[in-house]
C-alpha positions in Angstrom: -11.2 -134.6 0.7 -13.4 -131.5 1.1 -12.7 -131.5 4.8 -9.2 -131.2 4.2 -9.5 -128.3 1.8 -11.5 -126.5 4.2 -8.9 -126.8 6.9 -5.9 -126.1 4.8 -8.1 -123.1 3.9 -8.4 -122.0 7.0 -4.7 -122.3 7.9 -4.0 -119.8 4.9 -6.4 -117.2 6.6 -4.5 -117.2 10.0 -1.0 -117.4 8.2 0.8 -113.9 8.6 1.2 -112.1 4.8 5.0 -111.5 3.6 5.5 -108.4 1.2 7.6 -110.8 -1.5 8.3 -107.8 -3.5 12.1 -107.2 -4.2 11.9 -103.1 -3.7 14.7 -102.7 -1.1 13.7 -101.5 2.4 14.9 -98.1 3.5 14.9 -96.4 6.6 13.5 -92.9 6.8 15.5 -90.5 7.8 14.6 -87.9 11.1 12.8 -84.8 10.5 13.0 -82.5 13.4 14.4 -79.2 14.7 16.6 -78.0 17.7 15.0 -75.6 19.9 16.9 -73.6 22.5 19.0 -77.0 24.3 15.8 -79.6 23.4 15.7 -82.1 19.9 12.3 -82.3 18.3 11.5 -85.1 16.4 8.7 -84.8 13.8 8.8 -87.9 12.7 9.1 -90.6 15.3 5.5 -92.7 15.5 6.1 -92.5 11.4 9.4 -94.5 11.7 8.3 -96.4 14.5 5.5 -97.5 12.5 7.8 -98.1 8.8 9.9 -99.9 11.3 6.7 -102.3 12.6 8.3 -101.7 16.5 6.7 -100.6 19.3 7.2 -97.1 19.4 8.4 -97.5 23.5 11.0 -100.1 22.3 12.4 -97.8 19.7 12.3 -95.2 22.1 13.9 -96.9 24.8 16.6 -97.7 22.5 17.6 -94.1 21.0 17.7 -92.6 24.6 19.8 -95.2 26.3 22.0 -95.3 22.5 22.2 -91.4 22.8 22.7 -90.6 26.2 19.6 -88.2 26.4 16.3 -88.2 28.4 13.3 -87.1 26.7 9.3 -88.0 25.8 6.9 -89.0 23.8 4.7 -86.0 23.0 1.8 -86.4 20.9 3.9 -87.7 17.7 6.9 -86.4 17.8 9.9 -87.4 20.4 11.3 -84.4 22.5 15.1 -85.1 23.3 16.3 -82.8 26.4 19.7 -82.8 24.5 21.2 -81.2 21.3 22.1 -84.0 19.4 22.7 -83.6 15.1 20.4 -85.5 13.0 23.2 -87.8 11.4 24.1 -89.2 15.1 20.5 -89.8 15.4 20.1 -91.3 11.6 23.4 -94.1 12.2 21.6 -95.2 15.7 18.1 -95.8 13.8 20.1 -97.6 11.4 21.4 -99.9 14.1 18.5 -100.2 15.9 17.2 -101.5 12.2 20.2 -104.2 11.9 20.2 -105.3 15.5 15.7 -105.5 16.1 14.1 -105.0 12.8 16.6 -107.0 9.8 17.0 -110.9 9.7 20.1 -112.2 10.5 19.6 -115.1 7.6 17.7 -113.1 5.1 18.7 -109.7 5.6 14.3 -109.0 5.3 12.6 -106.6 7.2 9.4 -109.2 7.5 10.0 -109.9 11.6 8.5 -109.8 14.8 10.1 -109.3 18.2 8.8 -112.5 20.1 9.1 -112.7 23.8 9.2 -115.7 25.9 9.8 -116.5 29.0 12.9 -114.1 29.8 14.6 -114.2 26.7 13.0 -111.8 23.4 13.9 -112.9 19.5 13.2 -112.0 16.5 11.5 -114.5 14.0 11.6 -113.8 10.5 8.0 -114.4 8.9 9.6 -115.2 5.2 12.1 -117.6 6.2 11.2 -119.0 9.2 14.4 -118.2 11.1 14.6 -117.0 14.8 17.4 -115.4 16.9 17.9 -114.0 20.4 18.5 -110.8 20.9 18.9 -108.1 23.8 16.1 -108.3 26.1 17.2 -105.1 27.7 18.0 -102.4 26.5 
């Protein structure tokens, strides 16, 4: 019996931790400035991070979803565009319900999974996976 403790022990260890807590997940919202015809984002590696995404992903995502170009620069995202912080707020919030949310449990608690060609999303508290856009 002990050797069966120890393994189902060990399995605990290398299980993935779920916040269970009930506080509701928010987004935060972009800090930034314009300056001159260029969108600073102060922000960005901070959401990236609430978000648990590859900051590159989430990147990827607002410049195709806003029609801009910009970079990465230190922490903060430079947009070569003028674009209003509630534009940029609403496509955060659907890059949230379309890479980041469960379609099952409506949890934050998921991980973008790729395999072969296709990428999901697998929720860690209940187990559920789904495809979703590879490319973006």
């Amino acid at each position: 019996m002990t050797e069966y403790e120890k393994l189902l022990e060990q399995a605990y260890k290398q299980v993935k931790k779920v916040d269970t807590s009930n506080s509701r997940f928010e987004i935060p919202k972009i800090e930034g400035h314009i300056e001159g015809k260029k969108t600073i984002l102060t922000n960005f590696l901070q959401i990236a991070s609430h978000l648990r995404r590859e900051p590159e992903h989430f990147q990827k995502f607002l410049l195709r979803e806003l029609a801009a170009s910009g970079h990465i620069e230190g922490e903060r995202l430079v947009l070569n565009n003028k674009v209003p912080s509630t534009k940029i707020n609403q496509k955060i919030e659907d890059y949230a319900k379309e890479f980041v949310l469960c379609k099952e449990c409506s949890k934050p608690d998921t991980e973008l999974i790729k395999e072969d060609r296709l990428t999901f999303i697998h929720c860690l508290a209940c187990g559920a996976k789904h495809s979703v856009r590879g490319k973006i």
